[in-house]
C-alpha positions as CSV (number, residue, x, y, z in Angstrom):
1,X,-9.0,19.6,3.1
2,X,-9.1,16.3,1.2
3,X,-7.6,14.3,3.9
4,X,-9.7,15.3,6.3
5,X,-12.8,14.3,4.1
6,X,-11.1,11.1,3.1
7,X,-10.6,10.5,7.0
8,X,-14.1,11.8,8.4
9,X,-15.7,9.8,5.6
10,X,-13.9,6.7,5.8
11,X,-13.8,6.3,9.5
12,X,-11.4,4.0,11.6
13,X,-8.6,4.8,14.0
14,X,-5.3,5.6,12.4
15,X,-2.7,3.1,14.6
16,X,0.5,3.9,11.9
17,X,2.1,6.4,10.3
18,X,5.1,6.6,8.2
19,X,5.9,2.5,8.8
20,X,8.8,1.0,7.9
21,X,9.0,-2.7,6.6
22,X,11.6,-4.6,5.6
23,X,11.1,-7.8,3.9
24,X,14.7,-9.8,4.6
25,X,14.0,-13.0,2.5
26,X,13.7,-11.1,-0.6
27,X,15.8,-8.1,0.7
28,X,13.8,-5.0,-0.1
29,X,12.2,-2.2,2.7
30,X,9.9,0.5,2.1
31,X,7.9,2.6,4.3
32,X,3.9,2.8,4.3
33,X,2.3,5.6,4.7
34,X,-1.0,4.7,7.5
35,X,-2.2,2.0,8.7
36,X,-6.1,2.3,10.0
37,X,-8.5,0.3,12.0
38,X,-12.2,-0.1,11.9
39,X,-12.3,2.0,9.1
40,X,-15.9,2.2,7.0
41,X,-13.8,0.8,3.7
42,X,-12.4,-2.7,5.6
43,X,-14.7,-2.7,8.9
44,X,-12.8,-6.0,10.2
45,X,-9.2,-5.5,8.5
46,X,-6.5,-3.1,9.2
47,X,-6.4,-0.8,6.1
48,X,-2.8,-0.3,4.8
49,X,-3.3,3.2,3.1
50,X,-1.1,4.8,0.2
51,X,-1.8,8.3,0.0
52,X,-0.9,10.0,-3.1
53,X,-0.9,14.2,-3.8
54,X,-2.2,12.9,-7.3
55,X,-3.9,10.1,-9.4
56,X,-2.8,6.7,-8.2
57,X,-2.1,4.3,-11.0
58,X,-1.4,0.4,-11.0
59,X,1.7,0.3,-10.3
60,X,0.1,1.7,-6.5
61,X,-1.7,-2.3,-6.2
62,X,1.9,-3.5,-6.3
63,X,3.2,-1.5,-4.3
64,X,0.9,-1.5,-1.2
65,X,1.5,-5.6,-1.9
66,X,5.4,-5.2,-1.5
67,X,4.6,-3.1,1.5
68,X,2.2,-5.7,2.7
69,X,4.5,-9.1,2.0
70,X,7.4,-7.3,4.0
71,X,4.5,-6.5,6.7
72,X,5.2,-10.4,7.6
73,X,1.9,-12.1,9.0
74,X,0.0,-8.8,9.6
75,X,0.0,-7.6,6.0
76,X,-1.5,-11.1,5.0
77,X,-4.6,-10.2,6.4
78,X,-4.6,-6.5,5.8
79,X,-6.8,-4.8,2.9
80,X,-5.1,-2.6,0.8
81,X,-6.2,1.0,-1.1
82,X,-4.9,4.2,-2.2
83,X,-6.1,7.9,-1.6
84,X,-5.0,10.6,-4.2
85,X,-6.0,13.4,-2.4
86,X,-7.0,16.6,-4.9
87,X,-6.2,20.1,-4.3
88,X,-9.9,21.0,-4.9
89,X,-11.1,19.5,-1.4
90,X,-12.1,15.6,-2.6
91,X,-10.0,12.4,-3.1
92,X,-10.4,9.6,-5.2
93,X,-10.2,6.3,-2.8
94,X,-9.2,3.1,-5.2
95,X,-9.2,-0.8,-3.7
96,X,-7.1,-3.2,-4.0
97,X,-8.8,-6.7,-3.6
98,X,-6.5,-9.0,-5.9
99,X,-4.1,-9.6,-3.6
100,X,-2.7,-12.8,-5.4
101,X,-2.2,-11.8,-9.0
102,X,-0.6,-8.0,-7.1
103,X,1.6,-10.3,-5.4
104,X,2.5,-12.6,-8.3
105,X,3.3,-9.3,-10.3
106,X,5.5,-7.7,-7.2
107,X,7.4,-10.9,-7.0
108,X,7.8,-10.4,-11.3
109,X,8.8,-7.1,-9.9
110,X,11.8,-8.2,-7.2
111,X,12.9,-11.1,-9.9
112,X,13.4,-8.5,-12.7
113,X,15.6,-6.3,-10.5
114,X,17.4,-9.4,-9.3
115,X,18.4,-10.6,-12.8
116,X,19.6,-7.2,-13.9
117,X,21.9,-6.7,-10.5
118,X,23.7,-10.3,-11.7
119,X,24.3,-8.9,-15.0
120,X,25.6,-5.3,-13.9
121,X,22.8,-3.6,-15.1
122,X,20.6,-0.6,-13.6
């Protein structure tokens, strides 16, 4: 019921589902869940979408940037935004517009997990 209120409300044509990404400079993939069109929440951006079953936290903004840098030259100029989708019939929709500082913090992110790799640890 939720998604179907998220998805009357906010509008737009859904033109990906389930999308996988790879990012090959900094070697990580993932898979996104929709990518929408002329939606009512980024009228003249595609919409990459994360949909969550419950709240989404922060750590949501840097992912939908990961998902978005490995995107290539579309996800540059894509908006980005979560759904958590509640089992009483509503969703919470959250933005996120600070693309820069997300990315700076995803690219913290990669760098970590690069540095513990060369030193053996998980």
């Amino acid at each position: 019921q939720s998604w179907e209120k998220f998805r009357k409300e906010a509008g737009g044509q859904i033109i990906g589902i389930e999308v996988k990404v790879k990012s090959v400079r900094y070697d990580y993939e993932g898979t996104l869940d929709r990518l929408i069109i002329n939606t009512n929440l980024a009228p003249k951006k595609t919409l990459l979408l994360d949909i969550k079953t419950n709240l989404a936290d922060e750590a949501t903004a840097l992912q939908t940037s990961g998902y978005a840098m490995a995107w290539g030259k579309y996800g540059a100029k894509c908006a980005r935004g979560s759904v958590a989708l509640k089992d009483d019939g509503t969703y919470r929709y959250t933005p996120y517009p600070d693309d820069s500082l997300d990315k700076a913090a995803w690219m913290g992110c990669l760098q970590l997990v690069a540095w513990k790799t060369r030193r053996g640890m998980k």
